[in-house]
NUBA-826713 format. One record per residue (C-alpha): x, y, z; residue in one letter. Coordinates in Angstrom, 1 decimal, decimal comma, padded with zeros to 4 digits. Example, Ala and Ser with C-alpha at 12.3 -4.5 7.8 and 13.67 -1.06 7.14 Angstrom:
NUBA-826713
<pt <012,3 -004,5 007,8> A>
<pt <013,7 -001,1 007,1> S>
END
This chain:
NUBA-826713
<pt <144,7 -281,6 124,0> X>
<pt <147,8 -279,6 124,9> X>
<pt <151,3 -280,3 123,3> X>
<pt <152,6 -280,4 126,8> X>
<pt <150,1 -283,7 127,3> X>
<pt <151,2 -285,0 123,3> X>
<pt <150,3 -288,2 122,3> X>
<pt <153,2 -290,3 121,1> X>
<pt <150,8 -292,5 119,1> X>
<pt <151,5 -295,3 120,8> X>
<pt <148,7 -297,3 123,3> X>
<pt <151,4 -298,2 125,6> X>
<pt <155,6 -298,3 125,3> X>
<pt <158,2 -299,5 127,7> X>
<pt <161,5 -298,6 128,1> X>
<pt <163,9 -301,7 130,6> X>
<pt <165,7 -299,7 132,6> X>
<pt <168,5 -302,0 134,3> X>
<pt <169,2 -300,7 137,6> X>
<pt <171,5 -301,4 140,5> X>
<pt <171,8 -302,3 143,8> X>
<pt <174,8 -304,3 145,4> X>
<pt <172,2 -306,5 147,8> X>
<pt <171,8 -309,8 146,6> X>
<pt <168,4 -309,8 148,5> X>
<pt <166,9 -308,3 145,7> X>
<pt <167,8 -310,7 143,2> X>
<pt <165,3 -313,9 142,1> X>
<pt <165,5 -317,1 143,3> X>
<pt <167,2 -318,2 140,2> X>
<pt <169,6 -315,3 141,0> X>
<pt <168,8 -313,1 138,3> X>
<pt <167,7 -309,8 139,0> X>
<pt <164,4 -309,1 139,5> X>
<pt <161,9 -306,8 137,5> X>
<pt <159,5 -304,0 138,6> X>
<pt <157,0 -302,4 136,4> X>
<pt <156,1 -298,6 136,8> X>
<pt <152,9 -297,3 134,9> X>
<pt <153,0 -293,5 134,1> X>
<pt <150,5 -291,7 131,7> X>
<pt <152,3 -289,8 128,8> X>
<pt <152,7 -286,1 130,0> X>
<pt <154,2 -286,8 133,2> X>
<pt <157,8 -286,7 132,3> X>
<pt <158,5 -289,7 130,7> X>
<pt <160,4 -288,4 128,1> X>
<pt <162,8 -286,6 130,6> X>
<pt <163,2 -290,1 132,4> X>
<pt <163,4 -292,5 128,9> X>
<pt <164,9 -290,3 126,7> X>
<pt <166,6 -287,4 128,0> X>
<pt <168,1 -288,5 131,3> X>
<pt <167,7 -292,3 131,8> X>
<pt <166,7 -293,0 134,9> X>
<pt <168,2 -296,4 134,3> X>
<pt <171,8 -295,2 134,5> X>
<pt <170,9 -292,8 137,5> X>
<pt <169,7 -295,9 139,5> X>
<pt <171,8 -298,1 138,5> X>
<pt <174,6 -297,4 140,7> X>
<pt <172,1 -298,1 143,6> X>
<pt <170,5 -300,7 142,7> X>
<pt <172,1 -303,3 140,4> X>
<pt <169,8 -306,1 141,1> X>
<pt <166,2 -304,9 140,2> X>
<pt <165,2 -304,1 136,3> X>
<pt <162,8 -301,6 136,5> X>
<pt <160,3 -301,3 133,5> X>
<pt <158,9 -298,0 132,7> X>
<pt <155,6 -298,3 130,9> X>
<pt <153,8 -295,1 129,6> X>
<pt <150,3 -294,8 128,0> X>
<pt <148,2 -292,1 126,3> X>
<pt <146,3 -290,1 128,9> X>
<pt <143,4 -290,6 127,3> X>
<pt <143,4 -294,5 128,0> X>
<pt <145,4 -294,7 131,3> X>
<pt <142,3 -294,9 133,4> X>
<pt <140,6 -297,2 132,1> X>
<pt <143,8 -299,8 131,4> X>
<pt <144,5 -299,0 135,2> X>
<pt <140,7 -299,9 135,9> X>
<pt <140,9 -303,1 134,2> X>
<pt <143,5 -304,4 135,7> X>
<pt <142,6 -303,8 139,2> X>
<pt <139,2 -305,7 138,6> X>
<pt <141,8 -308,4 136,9> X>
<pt <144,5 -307,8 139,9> X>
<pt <147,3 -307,1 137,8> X>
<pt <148,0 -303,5 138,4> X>
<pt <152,2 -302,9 137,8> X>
<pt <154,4 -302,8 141,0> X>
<pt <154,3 -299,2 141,0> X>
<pt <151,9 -297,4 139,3> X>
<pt <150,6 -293,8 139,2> X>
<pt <147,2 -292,4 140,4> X>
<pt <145,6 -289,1 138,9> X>
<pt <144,2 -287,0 142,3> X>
<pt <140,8 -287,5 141,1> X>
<pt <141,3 -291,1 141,1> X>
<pt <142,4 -291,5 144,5> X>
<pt <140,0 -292,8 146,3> X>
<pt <139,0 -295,4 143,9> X>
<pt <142,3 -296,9 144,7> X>
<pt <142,0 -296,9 148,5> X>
<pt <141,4 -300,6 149,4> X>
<pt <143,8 -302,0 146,4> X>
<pt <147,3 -300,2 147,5> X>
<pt <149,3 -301,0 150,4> X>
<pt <149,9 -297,8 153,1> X>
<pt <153,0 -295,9 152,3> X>
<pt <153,0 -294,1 156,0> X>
<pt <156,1 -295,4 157,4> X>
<pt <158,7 -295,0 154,0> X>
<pt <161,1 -292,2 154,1> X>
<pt <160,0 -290,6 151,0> X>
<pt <156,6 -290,1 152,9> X>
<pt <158,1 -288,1 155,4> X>
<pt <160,1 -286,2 152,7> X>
<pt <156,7 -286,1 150,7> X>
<pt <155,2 -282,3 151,7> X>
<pt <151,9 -283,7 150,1> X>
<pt <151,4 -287,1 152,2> X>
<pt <149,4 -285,8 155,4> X>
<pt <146,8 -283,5 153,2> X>
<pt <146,1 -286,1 151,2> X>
<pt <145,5 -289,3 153,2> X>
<pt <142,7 -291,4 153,1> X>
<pt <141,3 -293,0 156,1> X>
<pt <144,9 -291,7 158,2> X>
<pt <147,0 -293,8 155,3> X>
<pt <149,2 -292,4 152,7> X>
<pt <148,0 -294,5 149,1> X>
<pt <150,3 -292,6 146,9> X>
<pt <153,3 -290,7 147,0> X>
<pt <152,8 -287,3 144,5> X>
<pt <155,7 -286,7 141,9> X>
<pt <155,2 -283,4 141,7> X>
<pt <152,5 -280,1 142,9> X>
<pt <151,4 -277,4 140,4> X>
<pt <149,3 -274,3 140,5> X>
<pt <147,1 -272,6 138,4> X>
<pt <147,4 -269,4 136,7> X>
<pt <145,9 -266,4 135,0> X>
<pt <148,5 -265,9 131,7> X>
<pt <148,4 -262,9 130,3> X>
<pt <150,4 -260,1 127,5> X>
<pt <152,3 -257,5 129,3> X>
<pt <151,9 -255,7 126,3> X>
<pt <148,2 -255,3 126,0> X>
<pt <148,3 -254,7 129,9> X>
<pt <150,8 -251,9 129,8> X>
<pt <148,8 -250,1 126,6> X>
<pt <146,0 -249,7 128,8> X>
<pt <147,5 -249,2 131,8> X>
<pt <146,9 -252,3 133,6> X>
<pt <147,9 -254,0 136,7> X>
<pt <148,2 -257,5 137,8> X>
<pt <144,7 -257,4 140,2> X>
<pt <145,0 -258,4 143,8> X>
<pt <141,3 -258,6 144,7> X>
<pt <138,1 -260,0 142,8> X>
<pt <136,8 -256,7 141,8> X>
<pt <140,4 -255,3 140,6> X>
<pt <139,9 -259,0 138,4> X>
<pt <136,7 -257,8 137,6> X>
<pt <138,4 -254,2 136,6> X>
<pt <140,4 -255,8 134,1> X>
<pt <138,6 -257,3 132,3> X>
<pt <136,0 -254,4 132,0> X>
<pt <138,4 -252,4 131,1> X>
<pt <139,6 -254,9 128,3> X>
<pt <136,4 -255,1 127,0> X>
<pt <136,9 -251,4 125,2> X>
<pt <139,7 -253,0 123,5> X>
<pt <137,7 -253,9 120,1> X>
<pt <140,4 -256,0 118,5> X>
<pt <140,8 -258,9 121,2> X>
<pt <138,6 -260,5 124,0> X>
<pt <139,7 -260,3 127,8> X>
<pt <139,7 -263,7 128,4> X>
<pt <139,6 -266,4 126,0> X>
<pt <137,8 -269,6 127,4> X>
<pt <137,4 -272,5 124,9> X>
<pt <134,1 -273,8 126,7> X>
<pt <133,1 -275,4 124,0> X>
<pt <135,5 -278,7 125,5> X>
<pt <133,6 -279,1 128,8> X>
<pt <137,2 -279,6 130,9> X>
<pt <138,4 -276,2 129,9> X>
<pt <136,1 -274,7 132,2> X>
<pt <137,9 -276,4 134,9> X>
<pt <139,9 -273,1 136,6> X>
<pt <136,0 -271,3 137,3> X>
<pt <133,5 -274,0 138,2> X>
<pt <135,9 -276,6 140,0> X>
<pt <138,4 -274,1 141,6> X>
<pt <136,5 -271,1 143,0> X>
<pt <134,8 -273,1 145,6> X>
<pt <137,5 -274,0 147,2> X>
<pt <139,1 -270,7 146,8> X>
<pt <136,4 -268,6 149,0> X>
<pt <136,9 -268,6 152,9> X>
<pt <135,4 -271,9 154,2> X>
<pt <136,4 -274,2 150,7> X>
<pt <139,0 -275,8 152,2> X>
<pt <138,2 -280,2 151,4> X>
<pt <134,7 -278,6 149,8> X>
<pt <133,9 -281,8 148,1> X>
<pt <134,0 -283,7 151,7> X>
<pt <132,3 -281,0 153,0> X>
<pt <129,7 -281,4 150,1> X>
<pt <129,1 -285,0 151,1> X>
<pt <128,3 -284,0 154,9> X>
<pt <125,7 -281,3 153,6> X>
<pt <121,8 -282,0 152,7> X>
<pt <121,7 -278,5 150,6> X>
<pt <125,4 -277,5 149,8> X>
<pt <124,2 -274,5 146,7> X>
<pt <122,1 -273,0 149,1> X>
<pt <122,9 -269,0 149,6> X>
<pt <125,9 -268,3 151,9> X>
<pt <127,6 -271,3 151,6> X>
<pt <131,3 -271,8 150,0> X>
<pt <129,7 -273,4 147,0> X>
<pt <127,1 -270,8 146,3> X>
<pt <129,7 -268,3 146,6> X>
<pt <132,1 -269,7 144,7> X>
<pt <129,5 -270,0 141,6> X>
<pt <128,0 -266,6 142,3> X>
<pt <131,8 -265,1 141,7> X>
<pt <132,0 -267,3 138,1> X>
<pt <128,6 -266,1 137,5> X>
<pt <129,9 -262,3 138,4> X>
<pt <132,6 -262,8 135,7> X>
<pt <130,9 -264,7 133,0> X>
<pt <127,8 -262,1 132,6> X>
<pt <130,8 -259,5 131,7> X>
<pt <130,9 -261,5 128,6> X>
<pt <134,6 -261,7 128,8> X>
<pt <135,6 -264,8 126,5> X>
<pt <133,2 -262,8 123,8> X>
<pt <130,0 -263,3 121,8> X>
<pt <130,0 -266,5 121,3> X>
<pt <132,1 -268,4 124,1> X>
<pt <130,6 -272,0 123,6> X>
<pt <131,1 -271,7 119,5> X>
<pt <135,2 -272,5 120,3> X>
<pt <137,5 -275,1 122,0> X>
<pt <140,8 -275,1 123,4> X>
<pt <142,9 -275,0 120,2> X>
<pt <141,0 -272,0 119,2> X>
<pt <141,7 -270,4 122,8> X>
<pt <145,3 -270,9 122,5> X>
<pt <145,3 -269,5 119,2> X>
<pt <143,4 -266,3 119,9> X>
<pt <146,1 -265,8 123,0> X>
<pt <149,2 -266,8 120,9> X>
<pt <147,8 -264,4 118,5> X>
<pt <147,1 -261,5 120,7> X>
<pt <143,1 -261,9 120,0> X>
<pt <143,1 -262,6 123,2> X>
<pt <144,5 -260,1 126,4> X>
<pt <144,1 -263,4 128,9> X>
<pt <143,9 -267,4 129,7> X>
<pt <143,6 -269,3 132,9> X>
<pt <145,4 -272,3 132,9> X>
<pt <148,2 -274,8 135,2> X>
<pt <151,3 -274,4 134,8> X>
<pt <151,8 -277,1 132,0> X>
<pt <150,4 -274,4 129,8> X>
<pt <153,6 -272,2 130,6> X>
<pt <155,4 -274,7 128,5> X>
<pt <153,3 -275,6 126,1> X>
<pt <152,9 -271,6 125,5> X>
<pt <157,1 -271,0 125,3> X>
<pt <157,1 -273,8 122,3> X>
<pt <154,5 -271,9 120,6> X>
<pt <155,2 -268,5 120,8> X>
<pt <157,4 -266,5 118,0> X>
<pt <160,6 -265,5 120,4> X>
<pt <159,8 -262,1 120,5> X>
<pt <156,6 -262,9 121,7> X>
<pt <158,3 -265,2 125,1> X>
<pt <159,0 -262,2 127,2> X>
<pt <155,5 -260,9 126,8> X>
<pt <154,1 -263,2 128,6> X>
<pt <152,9 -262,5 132,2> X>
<pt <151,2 -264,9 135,2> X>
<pt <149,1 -264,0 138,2> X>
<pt <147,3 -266,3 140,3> X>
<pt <143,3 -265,7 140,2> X>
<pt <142,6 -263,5 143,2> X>
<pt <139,3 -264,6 144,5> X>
<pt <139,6 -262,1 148,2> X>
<pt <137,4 -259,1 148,2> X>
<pt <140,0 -257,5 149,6> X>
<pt <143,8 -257,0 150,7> X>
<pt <143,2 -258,0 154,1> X>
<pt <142,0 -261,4 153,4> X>
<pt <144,4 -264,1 152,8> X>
<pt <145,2 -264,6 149,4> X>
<pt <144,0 -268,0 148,9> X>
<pt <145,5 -270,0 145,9> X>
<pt <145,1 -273,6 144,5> X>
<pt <147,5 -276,0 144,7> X>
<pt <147,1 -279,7 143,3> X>
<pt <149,5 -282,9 143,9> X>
<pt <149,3 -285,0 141,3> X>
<pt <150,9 -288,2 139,4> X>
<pt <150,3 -290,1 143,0> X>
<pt <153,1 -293,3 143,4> X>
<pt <151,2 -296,3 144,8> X>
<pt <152,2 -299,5 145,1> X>
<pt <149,0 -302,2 145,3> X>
<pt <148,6 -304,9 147,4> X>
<pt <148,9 -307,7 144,7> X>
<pt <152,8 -306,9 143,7> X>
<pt <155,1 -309,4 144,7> X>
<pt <157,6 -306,9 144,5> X>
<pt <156,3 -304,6 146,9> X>
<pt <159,8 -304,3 149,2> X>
<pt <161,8 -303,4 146,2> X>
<pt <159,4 -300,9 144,8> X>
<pt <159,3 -299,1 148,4> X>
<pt <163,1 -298,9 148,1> X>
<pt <162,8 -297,1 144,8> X>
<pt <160,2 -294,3 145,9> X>
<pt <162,9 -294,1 149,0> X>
<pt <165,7 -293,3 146,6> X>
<pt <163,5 -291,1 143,8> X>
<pt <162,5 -288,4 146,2> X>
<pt <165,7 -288,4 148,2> X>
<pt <168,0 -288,4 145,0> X>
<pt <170,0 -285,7 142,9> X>
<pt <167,6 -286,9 140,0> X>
<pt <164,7 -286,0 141,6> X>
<pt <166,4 -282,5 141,7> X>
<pt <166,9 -282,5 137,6> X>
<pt <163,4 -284,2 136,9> X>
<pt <161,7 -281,1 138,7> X>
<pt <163,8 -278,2 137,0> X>
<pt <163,0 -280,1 134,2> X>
<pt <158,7 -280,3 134,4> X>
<pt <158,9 -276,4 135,8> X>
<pt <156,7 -278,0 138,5> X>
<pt <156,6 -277,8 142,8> X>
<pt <158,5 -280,2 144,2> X>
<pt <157,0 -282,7 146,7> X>
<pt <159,9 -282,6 149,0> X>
<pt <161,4 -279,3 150,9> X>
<pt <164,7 -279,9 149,9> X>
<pt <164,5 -279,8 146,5> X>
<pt <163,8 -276,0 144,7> X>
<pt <163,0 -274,9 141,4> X>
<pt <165,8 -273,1 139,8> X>
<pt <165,2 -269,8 137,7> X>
<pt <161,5 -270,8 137,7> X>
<pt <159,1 -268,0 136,9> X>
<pt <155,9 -269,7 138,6> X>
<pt <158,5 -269,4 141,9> X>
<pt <158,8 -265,7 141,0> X>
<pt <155,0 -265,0 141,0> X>
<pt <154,2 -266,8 144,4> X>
<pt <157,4 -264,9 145,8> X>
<pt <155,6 -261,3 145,4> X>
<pt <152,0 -262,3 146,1> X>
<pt <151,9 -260,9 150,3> X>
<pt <149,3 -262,8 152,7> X>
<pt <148,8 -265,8 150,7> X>
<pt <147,6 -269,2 151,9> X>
<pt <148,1 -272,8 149,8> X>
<pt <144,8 -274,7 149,5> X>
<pt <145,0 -278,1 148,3> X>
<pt <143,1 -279,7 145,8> X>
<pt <141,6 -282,7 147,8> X>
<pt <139,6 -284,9 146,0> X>
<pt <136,2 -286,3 147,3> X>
<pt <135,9 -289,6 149,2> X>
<pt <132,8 -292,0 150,0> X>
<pt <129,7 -289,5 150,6> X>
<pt <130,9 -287,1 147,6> X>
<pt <131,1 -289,8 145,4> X>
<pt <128,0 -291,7 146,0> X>
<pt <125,7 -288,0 146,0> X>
<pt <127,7 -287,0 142,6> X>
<pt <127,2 -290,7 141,1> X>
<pt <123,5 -290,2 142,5> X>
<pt <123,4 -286,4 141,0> X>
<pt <125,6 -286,5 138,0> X>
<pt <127,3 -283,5 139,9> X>
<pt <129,8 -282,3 137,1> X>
<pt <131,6 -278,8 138,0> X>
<pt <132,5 -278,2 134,8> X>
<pt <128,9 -279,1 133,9> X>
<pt <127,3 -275,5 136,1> X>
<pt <130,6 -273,4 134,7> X>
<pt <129,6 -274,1 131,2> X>
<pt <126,0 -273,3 131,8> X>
<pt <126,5 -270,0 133,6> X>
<pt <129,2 -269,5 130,4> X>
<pt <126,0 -270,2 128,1> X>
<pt <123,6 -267,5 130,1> X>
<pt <122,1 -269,9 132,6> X>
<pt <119,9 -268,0 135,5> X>
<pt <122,6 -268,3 138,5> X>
<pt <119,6 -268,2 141,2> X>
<pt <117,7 -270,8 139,7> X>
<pt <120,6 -273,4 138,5> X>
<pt <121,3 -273,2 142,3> X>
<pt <117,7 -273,8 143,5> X>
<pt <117,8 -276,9 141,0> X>
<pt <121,1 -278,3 142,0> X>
<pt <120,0 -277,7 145,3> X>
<pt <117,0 -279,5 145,2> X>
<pt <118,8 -282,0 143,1> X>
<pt <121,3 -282,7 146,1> X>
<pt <118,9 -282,8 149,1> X>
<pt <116,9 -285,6 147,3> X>
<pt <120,1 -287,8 146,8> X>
<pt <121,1 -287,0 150,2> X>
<pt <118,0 -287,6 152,2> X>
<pt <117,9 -291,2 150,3> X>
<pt <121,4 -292,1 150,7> X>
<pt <123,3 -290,6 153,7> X>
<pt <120,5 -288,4 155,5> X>
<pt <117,6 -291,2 154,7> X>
END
């Protein structure tokens, strides 16, 4: 999908890390030391933690009496090998949990509430489930609109600080015949991600949409935070600004036209920042410029922006290590390590006391006045059982209005769509 995300080509690796810890407490009954397994999806710094800067030796003069056992797989079949071995009861002794995926887990981890590293963890309260903490996040990121200063400063351009100066730009990009405003990639369905999933949340009254979703017979109707949040997307996407055809490409091609200066914009996280500095001829490095999506009509308004935790540390119920694994997620986030892994991943840090050094995302959220952090909660019981019901997919509406879809009447449908599931489910 993204370099940053590679594939190593491999289902699933492990690295033994010995670590240390003078207690003999922690060692077997046979007085060896015992072993914990840690499951991490590829992407998520594993390389930095195997490789790079083994973790091993950094916890080794804490911990001498626990191996831990670092186990990464593809992203693409993490899921579903975490799935199966929940229904089989062998999840790892620590393993991580997308944000989407949280509330599957809910019953089959242990609560995390009263470990240090929750109270270090900035993350924990927003994202409990039924008032306990299921996973400790590694990390926080945003998302961003990239664009190139260059093409900006030709036509005069400013970073906007409102929807319609948004709007602005990219009209004004449009007489610009020899690249597109924004390129989009829609033709991969996730892509679409930063419009249909995000803008919801992003309009006054979004905050935990997708529980407020659940509680509501007829969410799309007119006025409400998901009817404005479409009718924004809709605003952008009938300026045509990812070009003629914006469902004939995918992400590679997106990347490519941005890389190449075909394209003046791209919303992504900030694992594209990375994935972008690989890419890029050096010349073109400093040319590259970030501003978060401004969805306020105007300056007055709080400049809501999205943030996500993500790569959630549980620990389930079936470990047998489960004391030894809570000492480890004590030490991670309290540690010097923790420090280096986060300068290293460009990413927010979960705890306060820990900063990014020389970070340029830091730089963007420093100069943005009268903002206001919205998390990225993801939906619990009512949610899930109306969008199993529904076949709700965000990304699903984003791509149609992308394709030319009538806004007004893809609401009345979804509309419609959701009441029915609702009155026979929850309302009923």
């Amino acid at each position: 999908m993204k370099k940053y995300w590679k594939m190593l080509g491999v289902i699933a690796s492990s690295l033994t890390l010995f670590v240390a810890c003078g207690k003999d407490e922690n060692k077997g009954s046979d007085n060896k030391p015992k072993e914990i397994t840690l499951s991490i999806w590829e992407g998520t710094g594993e390389d930095y933690m195997m490789d790079i800067n083994s973790l091993s030796e950094a916890y080794n003069k804490v911990n001498p009496n626990v191996v831990l056992k670092i186990e990464k797989i593809p992203g693409t079949d993490y899921d579903t090998a975490m799935k199966i071995r929940n229904t089989a009861q062998k999840l790892p002794d620590i393993f991580a949990v997308r944000n989407k995926h949280m509330y599957t887990y809910r019953d089959s981890v242990i609560d995390l509430s009263d470990l240090q590293a929750s109270k270090l963890n900035i993350f924990a309260e927003a994202y409990k489930i039924n008032d306990k903490v299921i996973g400790l996040p590694m990390y926080g990121f945003n998302e961003f609109v990239y664009y190139r200063k260059s093409i900006f400063k030709e036509l005069g351009l400013k970073e906007p600080t409102t929807w319609g100066e948004f709007l602005n730009v990219v009209k004004v990009l449009k007489t610009k015949n020899d690249c597109i405003p924004l390129a989009i990639g829609a033709k991969d369905l996730w892509v679409t991600y930063p419009y249909g999933q995000f803008t919801s949340y992003l309009v006054n009254g979004g905050d935990d949409i997708l529980n407020k979703m659940g509680e509501i017979k007829n969410p799309f109707q007119e006025g409400s935070p998901v009817y404005n949040g479409y009718k924004k997307v809709n605003e952008l996407f009938s300026l045509k600004p990812a070009g003629d055809n914006p469902l004939g490409y995918g992400w590679s091609q997106a990347t490519n036209m941005f890389l190449s200066k075909k394209a003046a914009m791209l919303a992504a996280g900030q694992w594209y920042y990375k994935s972008y500095m690989e890419e890029a001829p050096e010349a073109d490095k400093s040319d590259l410029g970030m501003f978060l999506m401004p969805i306020r009509d105007n300056k007055d308004e709080k400049f809501r922006y999205f943030v996500t935790g993500e790569v959630f540390l549980a620990i389930p119920t079936t470990s047998k290590n489960q004391q030894e694994a809570k000492e480890f997620l004590n030490w991670f986030f309290a540690s010097d390590y923790y420090q280096d892994y986060i300068n290293y991943m460009q990413v927010l840090p979960a705890t306060e006391n820990v900063k990014i050094e020389n970070s340029p995302f830091g730089e963007v959220l420093e100069k943005t006045e009268n903002k206001e952090a919205v998390y990225q909660i993801p939906g619990y019981e009512k949610f899930t059982k109306l969008k199993n019901k529904t076949h709700y997919e965000e990304n699903q509406l984003s791509q149609d209005l992308l394709g030319g879809a009538d806004f007004q009447e893809l609401m009345n449908e979804w509309g419609n769509k959701w009441e029915e599931a609702w009155n026979n489910s929850i309302g009923g």
